[in-house]
DSSP file (Angstrom, degrees, kcal/mol; ACC not computed):
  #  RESIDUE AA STRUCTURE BP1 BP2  ACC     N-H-->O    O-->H-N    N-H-->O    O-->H-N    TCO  KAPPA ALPHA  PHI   PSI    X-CA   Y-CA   Z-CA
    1    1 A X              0   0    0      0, 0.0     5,-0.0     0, 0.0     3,-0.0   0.000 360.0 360.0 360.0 143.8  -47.3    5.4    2.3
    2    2 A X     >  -     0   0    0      1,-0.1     4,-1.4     4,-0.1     3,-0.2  -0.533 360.0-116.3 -78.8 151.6  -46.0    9.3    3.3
    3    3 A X  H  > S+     0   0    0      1,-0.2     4,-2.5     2,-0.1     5,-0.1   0.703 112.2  56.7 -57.5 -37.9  -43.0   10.1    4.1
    4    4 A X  H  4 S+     0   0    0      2,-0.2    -1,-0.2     1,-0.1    -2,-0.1   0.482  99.9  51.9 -70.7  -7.5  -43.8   11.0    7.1
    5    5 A X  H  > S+     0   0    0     -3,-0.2     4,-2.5     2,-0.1     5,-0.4   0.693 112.8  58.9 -85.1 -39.9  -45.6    7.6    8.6
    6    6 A X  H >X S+     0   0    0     -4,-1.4     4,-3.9     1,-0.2     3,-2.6   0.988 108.5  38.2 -49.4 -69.8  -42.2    6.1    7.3
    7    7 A X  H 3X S+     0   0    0     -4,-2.5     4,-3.2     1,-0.2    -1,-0.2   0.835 113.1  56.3 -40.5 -35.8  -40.3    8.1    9.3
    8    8 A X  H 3> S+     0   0    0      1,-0.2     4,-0.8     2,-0.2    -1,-0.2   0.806 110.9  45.0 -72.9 -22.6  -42.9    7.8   12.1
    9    9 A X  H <X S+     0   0    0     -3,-2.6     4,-4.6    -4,-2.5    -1,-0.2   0.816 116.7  48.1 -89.8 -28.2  -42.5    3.6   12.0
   10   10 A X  H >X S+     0   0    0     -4,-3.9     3,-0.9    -5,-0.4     4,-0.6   0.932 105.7  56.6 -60.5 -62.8  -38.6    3.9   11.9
   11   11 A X  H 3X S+     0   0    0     -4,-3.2     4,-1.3     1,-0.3    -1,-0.2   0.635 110.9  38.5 -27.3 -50.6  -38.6    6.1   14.4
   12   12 A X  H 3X S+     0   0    0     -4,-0.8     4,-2.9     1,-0.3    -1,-0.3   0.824 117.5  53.7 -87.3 -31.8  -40.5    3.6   17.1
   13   13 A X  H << S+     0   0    0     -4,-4.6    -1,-0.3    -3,-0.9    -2,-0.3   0.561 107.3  46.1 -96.6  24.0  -38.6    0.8   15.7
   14   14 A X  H >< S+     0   0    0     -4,-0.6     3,-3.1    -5,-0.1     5,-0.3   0.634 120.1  41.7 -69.7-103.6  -35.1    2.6   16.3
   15   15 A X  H 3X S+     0   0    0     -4,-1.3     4,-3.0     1,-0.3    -3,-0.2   0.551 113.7  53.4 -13.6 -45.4  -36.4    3.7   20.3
   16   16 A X  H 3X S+     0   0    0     -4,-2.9     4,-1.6     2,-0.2    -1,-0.3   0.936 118.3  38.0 -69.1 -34.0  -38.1   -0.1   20.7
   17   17 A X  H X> S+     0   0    0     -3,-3.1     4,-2.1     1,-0.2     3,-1.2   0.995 110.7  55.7 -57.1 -61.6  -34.2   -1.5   19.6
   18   18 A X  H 3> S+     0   0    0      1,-0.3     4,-1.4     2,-0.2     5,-0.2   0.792 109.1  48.9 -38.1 -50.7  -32.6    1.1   21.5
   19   19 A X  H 3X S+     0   0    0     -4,-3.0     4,-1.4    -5,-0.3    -1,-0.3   0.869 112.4  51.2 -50.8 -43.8  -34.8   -0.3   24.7
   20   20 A X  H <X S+     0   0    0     -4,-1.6     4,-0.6    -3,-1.2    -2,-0.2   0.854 107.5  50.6 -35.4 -66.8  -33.7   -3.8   23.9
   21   21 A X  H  X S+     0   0    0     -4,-2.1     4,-1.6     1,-0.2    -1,-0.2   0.721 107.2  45.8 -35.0 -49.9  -30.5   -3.3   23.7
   22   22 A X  H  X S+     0   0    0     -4,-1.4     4,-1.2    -5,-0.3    -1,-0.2   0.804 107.5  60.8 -85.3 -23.5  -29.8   -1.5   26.7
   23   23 A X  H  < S+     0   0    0     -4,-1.4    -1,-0.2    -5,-0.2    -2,-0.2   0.840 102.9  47.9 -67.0 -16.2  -31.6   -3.7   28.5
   24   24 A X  H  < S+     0   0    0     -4,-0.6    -2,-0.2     1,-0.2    -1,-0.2   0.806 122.6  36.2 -71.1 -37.3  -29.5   -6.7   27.6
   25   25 A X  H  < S+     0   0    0     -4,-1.6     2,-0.4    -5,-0.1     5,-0.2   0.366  84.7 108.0-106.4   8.6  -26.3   -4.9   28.3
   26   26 A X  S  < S+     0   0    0     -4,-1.2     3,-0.1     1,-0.2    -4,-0.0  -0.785  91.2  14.4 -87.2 126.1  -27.3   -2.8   31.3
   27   27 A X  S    S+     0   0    0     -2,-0.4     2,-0.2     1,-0.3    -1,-0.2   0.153 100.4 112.2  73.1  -6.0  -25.4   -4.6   34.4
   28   28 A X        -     0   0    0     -4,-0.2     2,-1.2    -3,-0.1    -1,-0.3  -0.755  69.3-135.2 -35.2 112.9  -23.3   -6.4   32.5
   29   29 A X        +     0   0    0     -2,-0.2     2,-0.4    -3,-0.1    -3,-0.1  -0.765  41.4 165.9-101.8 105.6  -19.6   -5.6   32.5
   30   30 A X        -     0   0    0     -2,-1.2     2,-0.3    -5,-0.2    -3,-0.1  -0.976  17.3-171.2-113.6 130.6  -19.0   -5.7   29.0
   31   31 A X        -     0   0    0     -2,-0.4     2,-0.7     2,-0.0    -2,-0.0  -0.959  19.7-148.0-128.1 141.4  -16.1   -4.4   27.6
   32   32 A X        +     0   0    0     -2,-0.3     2,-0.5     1,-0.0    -2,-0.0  -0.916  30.6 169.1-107.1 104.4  -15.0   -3.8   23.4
   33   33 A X        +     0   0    0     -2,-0.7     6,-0.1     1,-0.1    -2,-0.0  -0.840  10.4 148.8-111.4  73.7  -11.2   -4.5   23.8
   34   34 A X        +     0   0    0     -2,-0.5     2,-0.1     4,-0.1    -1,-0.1   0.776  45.7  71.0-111.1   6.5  -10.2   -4.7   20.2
   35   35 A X  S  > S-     0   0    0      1,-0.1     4,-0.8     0, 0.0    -2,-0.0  -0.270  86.1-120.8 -84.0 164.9   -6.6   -3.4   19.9
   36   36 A X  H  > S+     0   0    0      2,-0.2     4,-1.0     3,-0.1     5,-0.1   0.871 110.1  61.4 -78.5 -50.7   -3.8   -6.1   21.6
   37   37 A X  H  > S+     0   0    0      1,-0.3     4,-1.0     2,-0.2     3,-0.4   0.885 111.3  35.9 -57.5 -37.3   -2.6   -3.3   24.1
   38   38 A X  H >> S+     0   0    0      1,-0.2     4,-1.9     2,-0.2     3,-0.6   0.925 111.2  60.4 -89.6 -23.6   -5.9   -3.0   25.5
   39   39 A X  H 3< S+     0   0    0     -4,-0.8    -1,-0.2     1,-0.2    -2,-0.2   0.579 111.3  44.2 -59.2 -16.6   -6.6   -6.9   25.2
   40   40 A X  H 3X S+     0   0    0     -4,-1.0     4,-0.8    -3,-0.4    -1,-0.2   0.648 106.2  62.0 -92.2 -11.7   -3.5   -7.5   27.6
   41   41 A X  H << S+     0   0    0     -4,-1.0     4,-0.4    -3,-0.6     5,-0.2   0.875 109.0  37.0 -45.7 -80.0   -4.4   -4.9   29.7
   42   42 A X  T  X S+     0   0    0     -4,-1.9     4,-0.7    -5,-0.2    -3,-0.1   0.640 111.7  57.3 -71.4 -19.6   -7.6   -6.4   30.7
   43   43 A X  H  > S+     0   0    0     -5,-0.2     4,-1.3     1,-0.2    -1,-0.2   0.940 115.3  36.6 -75.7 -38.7   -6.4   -9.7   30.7
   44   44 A X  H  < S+     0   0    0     -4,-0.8    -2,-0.2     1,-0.2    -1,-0.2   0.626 119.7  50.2 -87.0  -8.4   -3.5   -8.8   33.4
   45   45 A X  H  4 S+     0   0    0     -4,-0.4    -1,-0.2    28,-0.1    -2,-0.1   0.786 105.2  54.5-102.3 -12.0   -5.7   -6.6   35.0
   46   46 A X  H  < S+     0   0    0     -4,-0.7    -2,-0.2    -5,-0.2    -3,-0.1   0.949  99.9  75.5 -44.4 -51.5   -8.9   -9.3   35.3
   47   47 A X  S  < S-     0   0    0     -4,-1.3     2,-0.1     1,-0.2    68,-0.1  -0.195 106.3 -83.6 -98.1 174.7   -6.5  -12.1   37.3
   48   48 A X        -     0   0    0     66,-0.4    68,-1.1    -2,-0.0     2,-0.5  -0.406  52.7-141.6 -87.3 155.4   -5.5  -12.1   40.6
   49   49 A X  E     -a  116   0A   0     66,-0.2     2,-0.3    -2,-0.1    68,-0.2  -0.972  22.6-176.8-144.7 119.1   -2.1   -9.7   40.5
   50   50 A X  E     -a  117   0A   0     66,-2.9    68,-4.7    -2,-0.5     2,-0.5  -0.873  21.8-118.7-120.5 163.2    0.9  -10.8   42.7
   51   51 A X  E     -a  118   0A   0     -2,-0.3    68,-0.1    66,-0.2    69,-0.1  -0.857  15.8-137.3-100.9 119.2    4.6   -9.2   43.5
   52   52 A X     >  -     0   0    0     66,-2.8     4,-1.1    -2,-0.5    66,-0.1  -0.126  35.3-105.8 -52.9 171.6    7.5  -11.0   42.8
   53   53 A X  H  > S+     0   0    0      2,-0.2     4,-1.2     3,-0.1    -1,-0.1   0.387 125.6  47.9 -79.8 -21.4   10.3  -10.6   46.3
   54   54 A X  H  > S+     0   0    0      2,-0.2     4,-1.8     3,-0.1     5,-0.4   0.676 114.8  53.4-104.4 -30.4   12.8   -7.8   44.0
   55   55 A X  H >> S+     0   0    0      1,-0.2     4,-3.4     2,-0.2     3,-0.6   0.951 111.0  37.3 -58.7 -57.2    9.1   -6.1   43.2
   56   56 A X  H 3X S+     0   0    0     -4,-1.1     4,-0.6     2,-0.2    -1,-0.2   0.817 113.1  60.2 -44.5 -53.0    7.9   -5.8   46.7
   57   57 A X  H 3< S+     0   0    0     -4,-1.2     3,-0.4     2,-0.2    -1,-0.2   0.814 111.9  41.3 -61.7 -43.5   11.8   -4.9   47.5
   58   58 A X  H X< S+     0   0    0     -4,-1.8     3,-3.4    -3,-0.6     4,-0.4   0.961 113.6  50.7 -59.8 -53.1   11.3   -1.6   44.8
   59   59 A X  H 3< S+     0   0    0     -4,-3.4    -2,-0.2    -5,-0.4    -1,-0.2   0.614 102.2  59.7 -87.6  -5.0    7.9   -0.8   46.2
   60   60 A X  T 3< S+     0   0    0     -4,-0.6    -1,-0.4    -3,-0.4    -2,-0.2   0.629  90.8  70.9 -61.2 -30.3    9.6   -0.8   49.6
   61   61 A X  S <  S-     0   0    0     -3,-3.4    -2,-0.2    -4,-0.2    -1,-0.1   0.783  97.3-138.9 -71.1 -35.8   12.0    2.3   48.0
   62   62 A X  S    S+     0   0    0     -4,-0.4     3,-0.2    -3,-0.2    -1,-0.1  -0.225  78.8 107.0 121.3  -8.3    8.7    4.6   48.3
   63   63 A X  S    S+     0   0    0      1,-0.3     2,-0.4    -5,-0.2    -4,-0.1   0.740  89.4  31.4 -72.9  -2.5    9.7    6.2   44.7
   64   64 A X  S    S-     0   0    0     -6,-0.3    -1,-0.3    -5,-0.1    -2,-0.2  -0.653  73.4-162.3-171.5 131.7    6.9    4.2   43.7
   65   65 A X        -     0   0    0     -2,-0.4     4,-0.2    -3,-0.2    -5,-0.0   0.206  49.1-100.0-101.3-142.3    3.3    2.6   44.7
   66   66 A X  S  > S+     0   0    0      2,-0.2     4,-1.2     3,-0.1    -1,-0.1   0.627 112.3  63.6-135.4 -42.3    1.0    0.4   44.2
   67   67 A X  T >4 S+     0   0    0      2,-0.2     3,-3.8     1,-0.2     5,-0.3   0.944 104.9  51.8 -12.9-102.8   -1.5    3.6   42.1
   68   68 A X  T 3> S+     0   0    0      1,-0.3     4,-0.6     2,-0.2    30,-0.3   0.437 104.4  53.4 -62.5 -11.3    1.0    3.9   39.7
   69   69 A X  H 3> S+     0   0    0      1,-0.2     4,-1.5     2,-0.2    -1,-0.3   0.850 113.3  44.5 -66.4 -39.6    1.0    0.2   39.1
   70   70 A X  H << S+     0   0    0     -3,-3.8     4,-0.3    -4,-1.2    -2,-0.2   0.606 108.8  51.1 -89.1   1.3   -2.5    0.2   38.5
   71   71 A X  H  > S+     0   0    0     -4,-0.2     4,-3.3     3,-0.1     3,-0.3   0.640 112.0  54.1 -86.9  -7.3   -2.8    3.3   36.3
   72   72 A X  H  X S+     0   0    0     -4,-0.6     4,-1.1    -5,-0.3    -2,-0.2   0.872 108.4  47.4-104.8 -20.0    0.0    1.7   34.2
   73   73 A X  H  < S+     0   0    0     -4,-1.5    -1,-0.2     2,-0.1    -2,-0.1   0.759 121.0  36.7 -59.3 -17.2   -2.0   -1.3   34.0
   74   74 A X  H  4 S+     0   0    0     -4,-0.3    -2,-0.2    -3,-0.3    -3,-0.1   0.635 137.5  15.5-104.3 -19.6   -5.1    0.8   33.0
   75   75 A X  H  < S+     0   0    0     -4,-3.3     2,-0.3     2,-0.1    -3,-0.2   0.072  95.3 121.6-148.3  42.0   -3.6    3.3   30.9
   76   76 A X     <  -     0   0    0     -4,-1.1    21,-0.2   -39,-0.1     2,-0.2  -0.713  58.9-117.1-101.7 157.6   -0.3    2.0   30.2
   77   77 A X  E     -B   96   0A   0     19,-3.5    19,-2.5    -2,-0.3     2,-0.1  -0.541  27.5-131.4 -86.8 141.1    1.6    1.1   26.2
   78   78 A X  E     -B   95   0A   0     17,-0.2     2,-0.6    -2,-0.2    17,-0.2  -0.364   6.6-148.7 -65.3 157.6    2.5   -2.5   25.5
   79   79 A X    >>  +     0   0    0     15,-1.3     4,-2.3    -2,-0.1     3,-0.5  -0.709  18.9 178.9-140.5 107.4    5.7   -2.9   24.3
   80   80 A X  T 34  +     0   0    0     -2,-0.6    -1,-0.1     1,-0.2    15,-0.0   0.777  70.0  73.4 -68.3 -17.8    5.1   -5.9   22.1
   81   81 A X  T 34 S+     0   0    0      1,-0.2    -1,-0.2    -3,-0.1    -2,-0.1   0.904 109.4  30.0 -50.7 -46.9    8.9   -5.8   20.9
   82   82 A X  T <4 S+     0   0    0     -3,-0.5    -1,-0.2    12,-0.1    -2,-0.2   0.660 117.7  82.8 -98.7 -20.1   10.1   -7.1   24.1
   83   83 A X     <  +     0   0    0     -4,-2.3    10,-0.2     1,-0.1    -3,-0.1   0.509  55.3  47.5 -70.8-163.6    7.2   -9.0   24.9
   84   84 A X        +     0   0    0      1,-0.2     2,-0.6    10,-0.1     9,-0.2   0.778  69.0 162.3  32.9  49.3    5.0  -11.9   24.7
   85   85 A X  E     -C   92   0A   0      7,-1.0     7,-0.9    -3,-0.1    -1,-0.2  -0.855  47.2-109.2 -96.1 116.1    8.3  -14.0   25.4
   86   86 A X  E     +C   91   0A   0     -2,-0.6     2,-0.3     5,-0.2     5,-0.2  -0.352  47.0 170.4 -36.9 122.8    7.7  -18.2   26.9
   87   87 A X  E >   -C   90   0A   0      3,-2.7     3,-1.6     4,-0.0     2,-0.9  -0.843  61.2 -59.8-135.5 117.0    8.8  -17.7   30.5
   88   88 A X  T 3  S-     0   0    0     -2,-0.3    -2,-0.0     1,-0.3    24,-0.0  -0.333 119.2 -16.5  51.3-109.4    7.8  -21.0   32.1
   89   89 A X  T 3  S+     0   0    0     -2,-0.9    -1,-0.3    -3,-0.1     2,-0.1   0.550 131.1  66.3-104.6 -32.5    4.1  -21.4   31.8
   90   90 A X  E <  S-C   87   0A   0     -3,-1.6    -3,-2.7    22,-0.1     2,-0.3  -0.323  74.9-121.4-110.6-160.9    3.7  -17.8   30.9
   91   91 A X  E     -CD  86 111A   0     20,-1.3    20,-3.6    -5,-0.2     2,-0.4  -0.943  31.3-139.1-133.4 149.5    4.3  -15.1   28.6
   92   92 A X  E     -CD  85 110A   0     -7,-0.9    -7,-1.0    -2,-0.3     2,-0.3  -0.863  15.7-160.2-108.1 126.6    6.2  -12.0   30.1
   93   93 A X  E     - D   0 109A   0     16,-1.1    16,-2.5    -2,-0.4     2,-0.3  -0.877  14.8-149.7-104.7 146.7    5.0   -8.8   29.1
   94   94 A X  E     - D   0 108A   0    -15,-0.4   -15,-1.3    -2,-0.3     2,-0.4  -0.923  25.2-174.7-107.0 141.5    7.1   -5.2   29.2
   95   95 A X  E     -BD  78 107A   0     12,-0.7    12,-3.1    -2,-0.3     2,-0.4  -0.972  15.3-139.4-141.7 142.3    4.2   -2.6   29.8
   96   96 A X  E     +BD  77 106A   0    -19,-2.5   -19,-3.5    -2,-0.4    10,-0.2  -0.904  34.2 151.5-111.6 122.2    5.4    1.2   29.7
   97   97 A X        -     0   0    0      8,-3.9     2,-0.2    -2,-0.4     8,-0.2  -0.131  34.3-107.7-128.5-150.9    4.0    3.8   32.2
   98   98 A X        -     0   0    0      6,-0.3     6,-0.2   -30,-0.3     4,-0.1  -0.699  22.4-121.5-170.9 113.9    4.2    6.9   34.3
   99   99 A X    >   -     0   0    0      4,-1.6     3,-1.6    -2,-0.2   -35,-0.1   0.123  35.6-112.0   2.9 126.8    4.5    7.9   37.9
  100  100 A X  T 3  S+     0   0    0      1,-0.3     2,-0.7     2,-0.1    -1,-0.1   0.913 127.8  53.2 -67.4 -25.7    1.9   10.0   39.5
  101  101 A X  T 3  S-     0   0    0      2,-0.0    -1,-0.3     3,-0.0    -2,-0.1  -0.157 127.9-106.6-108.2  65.8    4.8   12.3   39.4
  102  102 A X    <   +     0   0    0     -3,-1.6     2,-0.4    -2,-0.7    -2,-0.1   0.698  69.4 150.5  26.3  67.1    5.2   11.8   35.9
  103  103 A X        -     0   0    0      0, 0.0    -4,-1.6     0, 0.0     2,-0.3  -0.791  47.7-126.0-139.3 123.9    8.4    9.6   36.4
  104  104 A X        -     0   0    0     -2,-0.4     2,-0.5    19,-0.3    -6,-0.3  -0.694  34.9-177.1 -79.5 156.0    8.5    7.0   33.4
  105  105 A X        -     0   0    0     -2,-0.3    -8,-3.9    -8,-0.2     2,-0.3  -0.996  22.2-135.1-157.3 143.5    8.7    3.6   34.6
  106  106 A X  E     -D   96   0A   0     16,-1.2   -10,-0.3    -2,-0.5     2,-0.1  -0.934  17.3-150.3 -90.1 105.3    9.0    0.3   32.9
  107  107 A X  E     -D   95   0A   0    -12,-3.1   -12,-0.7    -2,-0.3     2,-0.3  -0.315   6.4-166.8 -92.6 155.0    6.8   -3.0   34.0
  108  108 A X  E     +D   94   0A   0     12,-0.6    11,-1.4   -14,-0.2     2,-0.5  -0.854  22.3 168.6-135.0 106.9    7.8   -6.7   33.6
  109  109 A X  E     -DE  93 118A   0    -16,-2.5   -16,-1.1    -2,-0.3     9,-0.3  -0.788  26.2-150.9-118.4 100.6    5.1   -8.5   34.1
  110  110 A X  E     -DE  92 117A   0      7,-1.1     7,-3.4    -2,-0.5     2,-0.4  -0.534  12.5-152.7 -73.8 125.0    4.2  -12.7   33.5
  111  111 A X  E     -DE  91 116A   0    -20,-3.6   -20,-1.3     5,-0.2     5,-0.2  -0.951  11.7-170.5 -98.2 111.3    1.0  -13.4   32.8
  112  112 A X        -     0   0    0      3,-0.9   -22,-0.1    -2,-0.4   -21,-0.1  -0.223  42.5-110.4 -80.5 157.8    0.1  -17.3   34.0
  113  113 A X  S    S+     0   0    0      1,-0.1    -1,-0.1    -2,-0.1   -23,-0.0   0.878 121.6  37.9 -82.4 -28.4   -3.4  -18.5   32.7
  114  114 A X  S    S-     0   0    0    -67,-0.1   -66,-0.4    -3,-0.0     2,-0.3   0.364 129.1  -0.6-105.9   1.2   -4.5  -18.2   36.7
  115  115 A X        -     0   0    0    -68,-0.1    -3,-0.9     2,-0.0     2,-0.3  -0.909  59.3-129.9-158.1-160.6   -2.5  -15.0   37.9
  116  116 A X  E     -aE  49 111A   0    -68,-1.1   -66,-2.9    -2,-0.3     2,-0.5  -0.907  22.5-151.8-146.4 149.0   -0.4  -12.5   36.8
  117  117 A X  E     -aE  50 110A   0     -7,-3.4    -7,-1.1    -2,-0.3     2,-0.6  -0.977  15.6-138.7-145.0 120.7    3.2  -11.5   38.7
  118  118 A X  E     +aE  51 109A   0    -68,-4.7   -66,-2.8    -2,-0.5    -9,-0.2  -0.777  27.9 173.1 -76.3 100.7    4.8   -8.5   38.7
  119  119 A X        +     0   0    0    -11,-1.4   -67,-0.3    -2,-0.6     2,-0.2   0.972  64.9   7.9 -88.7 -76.5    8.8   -9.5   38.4
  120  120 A X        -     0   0    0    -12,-0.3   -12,-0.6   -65,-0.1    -1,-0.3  -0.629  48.3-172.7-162.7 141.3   10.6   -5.9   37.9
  121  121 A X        +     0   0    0     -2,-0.2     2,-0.3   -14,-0.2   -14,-0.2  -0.705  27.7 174.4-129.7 155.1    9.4   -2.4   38.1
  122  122 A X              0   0    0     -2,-0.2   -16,-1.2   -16,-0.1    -2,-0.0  -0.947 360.0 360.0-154.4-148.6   12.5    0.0   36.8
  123  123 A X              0   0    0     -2,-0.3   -19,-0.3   -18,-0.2     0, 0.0   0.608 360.0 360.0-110.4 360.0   12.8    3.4   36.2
């Protein structure tokens, strides 16, 4: 067989996978989360996300809203040092962020298997 019929059969069975594929995964929200930071991420940002009473009392201060809670949940660093501590039923996570006006800010957050609660915001 030529080289060129070879080429010509990979070719249509690459494109026919490539159809497969995307059809499987098309409308799906599938995500590859394979680092920890980004696997805690998605877990705390997945569940239903409540405010402790001294959170709600900070986000009352205005220096800082309810945005910047969710970019530092989407594009904030674990800080595994302090973290993943038994607090009750859940594990407390510290997640490190930034301010839409670039203000660094520190998260406390317990993750529950059925929500997640935001204890302590500070600066």
């Amino acid at each position: 067989m030529r080289l060129r019929y070879r080429f010509a059969y990979y070719l249509i069975g690459f494109i026919m996978g490539l159809f497969f594929v995307s059809a499987i995964f098309i409308g799906k929200d599938t995500r590859c989360n394979y680092f920890p930071n980004a696997r805690v991420l998605n877990d705390l940002r997945t569940k239903p996300f409540q405010y402790s009473d001294k959170a709600i009392a900070i986000l009352a201060q205005k220096w800082i809203d309810t945005s910047d809670i969710k970019n530092t949940l989407t594009y904030g660093d674990v800080n595994f040092d302090k973290s993943n501590i038994e607090v009750g039923k859940g594990k407390r996570y510290i997640i490190e962020g930034k301010t839409a006006r670039n203000q660094p800010i520190v998260l406390e957050v317990v993750n529950y298997s059925e929500k997640a609660v935001l204890t302590n915001i500070t600066k």
